[in-house]
Backbone as CSV, one residue per row, in Angstrom:
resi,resn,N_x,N_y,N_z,CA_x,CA_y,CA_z,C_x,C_y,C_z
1,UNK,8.097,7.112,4.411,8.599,7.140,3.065,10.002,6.509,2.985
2,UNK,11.043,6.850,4.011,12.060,5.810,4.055,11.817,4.609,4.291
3,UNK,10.808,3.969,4.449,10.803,2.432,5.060,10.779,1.817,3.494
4,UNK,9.546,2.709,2.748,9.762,2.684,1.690,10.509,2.217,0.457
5,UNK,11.443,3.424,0.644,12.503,3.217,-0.318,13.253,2.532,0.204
6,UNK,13.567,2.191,1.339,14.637,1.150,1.832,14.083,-0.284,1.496
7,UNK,12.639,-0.486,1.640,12.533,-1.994,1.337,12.346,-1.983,-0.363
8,UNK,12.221,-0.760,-1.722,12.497,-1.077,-2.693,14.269,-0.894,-2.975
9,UNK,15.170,-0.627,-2.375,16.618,-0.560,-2.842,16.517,-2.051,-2.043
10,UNK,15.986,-2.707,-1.259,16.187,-4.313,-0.705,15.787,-5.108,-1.772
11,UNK,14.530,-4.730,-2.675,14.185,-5.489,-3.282,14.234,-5.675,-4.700
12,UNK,14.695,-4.272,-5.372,15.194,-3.944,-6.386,16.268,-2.825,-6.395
13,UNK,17.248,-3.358,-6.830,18.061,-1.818,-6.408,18.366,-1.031,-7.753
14,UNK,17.927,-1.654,-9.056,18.091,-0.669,-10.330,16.909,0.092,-10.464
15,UNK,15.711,-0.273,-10.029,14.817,0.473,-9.937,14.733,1.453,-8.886
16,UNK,15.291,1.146,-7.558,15.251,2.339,-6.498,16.772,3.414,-7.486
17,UNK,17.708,2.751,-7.978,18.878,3.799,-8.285,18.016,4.542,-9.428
18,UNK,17.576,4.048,-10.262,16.749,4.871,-11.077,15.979,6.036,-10.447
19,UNK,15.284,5.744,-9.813,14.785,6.707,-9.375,15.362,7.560,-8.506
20,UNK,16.345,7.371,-7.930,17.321,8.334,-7.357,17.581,9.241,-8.166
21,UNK,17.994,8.201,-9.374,19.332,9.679,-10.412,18.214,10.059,-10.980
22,UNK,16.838,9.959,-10.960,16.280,10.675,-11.819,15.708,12.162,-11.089
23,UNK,15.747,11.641,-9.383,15.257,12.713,-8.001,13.984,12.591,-7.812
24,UNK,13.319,11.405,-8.442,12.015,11.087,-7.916,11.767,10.761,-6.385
25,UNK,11.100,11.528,-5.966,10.842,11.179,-3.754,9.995,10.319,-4.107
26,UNK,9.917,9.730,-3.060,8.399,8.839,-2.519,7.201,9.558,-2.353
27,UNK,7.509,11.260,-1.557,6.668,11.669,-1.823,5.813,12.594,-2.710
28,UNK,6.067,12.117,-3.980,6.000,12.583,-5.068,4.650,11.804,-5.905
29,UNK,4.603,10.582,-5.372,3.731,9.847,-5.377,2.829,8.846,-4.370
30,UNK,3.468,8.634,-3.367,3.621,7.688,-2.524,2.902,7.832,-1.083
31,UNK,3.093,9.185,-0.701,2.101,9.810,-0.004,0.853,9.647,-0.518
32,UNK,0.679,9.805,-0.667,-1.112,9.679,-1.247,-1.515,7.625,-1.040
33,UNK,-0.516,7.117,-1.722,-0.659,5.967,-1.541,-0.958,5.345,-0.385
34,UNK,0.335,6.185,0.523,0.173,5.207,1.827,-1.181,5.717,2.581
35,UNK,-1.884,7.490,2.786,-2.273,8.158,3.807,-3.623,7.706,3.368
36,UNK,-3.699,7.166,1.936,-4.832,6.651,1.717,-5.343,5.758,1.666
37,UNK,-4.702,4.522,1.768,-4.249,3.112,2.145,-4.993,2.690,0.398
38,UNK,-4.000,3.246,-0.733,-4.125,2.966,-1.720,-5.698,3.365,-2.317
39,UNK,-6.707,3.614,-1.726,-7.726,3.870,-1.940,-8.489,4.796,-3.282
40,UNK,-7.582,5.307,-3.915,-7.580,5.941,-5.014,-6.643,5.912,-6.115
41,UNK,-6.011,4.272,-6.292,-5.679,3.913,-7.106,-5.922,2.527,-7.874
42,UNK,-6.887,2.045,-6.968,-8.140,1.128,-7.983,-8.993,1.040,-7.479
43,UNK,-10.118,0.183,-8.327,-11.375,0.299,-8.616,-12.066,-0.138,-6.742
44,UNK,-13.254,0.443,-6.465,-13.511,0.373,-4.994,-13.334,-1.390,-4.921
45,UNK,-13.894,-2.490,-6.024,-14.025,-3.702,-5.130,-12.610,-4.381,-4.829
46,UNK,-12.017,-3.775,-5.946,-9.972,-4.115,-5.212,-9.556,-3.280,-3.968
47,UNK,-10.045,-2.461,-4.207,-9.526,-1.512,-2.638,-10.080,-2.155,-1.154
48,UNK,-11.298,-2.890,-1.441,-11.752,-3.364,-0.783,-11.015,-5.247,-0.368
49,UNK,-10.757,-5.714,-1.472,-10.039,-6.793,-1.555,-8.830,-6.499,-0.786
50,UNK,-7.995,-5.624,-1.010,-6.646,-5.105,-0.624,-6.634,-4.848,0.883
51,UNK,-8.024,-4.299,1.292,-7.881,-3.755,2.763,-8.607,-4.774,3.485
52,UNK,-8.846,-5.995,2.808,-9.326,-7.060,3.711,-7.819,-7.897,4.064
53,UNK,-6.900,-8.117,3.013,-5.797,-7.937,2.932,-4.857,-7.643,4.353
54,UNK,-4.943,-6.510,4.223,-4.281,-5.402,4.946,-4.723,-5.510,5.944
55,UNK,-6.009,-5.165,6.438,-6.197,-5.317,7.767,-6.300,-6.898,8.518
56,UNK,-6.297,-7.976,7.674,-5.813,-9.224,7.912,-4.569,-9.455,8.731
57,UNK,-3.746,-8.631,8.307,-2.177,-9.264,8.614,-2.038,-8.671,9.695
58,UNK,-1.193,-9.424,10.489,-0.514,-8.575,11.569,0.543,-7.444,11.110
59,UNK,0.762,-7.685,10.554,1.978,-6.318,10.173,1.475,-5.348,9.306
60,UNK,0.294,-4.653,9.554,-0.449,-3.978,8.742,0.487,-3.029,7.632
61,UNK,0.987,-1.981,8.535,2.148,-1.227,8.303,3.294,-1.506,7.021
62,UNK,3.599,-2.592,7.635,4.840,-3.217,6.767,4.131,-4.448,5.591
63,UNK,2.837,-4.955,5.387,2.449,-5.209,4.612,1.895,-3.935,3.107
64,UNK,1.425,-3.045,4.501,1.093,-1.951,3.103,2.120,-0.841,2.239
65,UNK,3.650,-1.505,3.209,4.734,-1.316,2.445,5.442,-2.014,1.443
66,UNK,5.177,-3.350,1.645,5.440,-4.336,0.664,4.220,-4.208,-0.318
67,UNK,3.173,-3.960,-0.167,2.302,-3.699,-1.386,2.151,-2.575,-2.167
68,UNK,3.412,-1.881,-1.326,3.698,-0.118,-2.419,4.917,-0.630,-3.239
69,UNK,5.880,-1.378,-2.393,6.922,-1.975,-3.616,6.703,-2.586,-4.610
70,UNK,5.217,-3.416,-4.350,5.307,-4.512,-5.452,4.648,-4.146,-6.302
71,UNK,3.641,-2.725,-6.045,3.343,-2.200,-7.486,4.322,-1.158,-8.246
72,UNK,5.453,-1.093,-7.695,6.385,-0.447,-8.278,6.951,-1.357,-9.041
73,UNK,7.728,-2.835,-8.171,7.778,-3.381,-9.257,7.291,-3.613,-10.632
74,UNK,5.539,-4.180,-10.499,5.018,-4.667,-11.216,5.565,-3.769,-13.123
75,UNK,5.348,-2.448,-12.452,5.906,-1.182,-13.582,7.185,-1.253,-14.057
76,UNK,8.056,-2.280,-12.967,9.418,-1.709,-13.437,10.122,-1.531,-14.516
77,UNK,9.551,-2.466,-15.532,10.359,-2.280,-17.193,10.065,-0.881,-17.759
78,UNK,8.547,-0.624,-17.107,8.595,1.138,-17.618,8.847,2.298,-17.044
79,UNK,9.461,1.571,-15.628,10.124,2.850,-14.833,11.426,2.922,-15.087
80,UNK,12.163,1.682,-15.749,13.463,1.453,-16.296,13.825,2.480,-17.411
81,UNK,12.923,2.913,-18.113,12.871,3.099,-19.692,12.553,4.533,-19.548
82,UNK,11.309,5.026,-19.037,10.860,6.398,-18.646,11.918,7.189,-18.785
83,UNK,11.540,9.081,-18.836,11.935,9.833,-18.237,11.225,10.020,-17.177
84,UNK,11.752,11.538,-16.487,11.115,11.465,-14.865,10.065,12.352,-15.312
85,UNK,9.734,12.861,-16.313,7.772,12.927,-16.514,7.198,11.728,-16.476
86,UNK,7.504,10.732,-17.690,6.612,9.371,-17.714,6.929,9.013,-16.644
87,UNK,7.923,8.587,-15.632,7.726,8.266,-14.642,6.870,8.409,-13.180
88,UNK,6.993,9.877,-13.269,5.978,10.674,-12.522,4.190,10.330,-13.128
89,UNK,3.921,11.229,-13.981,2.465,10.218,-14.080,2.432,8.892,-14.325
90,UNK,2.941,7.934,-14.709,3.129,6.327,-14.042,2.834,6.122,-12.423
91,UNK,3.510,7.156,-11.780,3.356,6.597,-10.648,1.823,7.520,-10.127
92,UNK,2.094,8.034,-10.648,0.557,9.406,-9.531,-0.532,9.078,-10.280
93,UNK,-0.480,7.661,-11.383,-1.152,7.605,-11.785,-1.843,6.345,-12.290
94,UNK,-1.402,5.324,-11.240,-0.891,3.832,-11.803,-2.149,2.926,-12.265
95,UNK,-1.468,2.073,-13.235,-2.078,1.543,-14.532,-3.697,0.996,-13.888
96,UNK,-4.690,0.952,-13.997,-5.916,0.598,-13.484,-5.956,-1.140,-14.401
97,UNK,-5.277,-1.271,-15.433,-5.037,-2.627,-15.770,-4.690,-3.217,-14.802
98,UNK,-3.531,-2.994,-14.013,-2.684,-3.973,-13.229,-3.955,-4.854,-11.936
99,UNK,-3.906,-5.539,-12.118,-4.623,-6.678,-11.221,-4.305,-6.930,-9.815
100,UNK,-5.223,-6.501,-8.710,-5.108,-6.338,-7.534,-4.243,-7.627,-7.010
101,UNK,-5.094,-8.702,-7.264,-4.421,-10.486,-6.669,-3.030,-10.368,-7.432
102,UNK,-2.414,-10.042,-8.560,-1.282,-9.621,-8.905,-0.416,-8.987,-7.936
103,UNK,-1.176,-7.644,-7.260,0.010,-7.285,-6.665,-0.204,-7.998,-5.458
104,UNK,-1.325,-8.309,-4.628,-1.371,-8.595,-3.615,-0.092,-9.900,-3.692
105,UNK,-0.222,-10.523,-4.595,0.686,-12.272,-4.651,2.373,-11.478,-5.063
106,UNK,2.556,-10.610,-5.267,3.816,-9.763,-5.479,4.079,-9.152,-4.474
107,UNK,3.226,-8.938,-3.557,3.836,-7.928,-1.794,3.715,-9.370,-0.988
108,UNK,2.792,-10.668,-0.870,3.661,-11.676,-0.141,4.466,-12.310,-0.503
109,UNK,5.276,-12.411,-1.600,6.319,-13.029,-2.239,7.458,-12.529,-1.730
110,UNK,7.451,-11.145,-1.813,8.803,-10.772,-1.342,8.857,-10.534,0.223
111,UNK,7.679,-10.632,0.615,7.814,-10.238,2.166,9.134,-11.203,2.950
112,UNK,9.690,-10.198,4.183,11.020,-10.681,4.605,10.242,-11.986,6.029
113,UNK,10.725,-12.909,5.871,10.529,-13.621,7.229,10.666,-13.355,8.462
């Protein structure tokens, strides 16, 4: 959960301070994300897309950390705006709109060299 939040205060830091002052943890939502390798936050043929993904890369780990940031990003104008209810189900609960190849092309974008 720190690798976490350390690579979203790297990659956004008004959105990680936000969620600081608001006392949102990682594992508040985020657990579930990672222990499940996202698996219950979209539809099975993206989960499946995602973990072809994932188990593709060599950096399994640190890819499926950059793909927890970048759907944080993707939210960020409404994690900006939220209180820490809307924020909380936002996150424990994230948008089934948002488009897998979206985030997937948003966790290699920012990935570090």
């Amino acid at each position: 959960m720190h690798i976490l939040m350390s690579s979203l205060r790297d990659s956004d830091p008004a959105v990680h301070q936000h969620l600081l002052s608001q006392h949102i943890k990682p594992e508040f939502f985020a657990f579930r994300w990672i222990t499940l390798l996202l698996s219950q936050e979209f539809e099975l043929p993206d989960v499946l897309r995602l973990w072809d993904s994932l188990f593709s890369d060599s950096q399994r780990f640190g890819f499926l950390v950059d793909v927890c940031c970048a759907m944080i990003r993707l939210v960020r104008r409404n994690v900006l705006k939220n209180d820490f209810a809307s924020n909380m189900k936002l996150l424990q609960n994230y948008p089934p709109s948002t488009s897998i190849e979206e985030v997937i092309r948003a966790a290699i974008k920012s990935r570090k060299p």
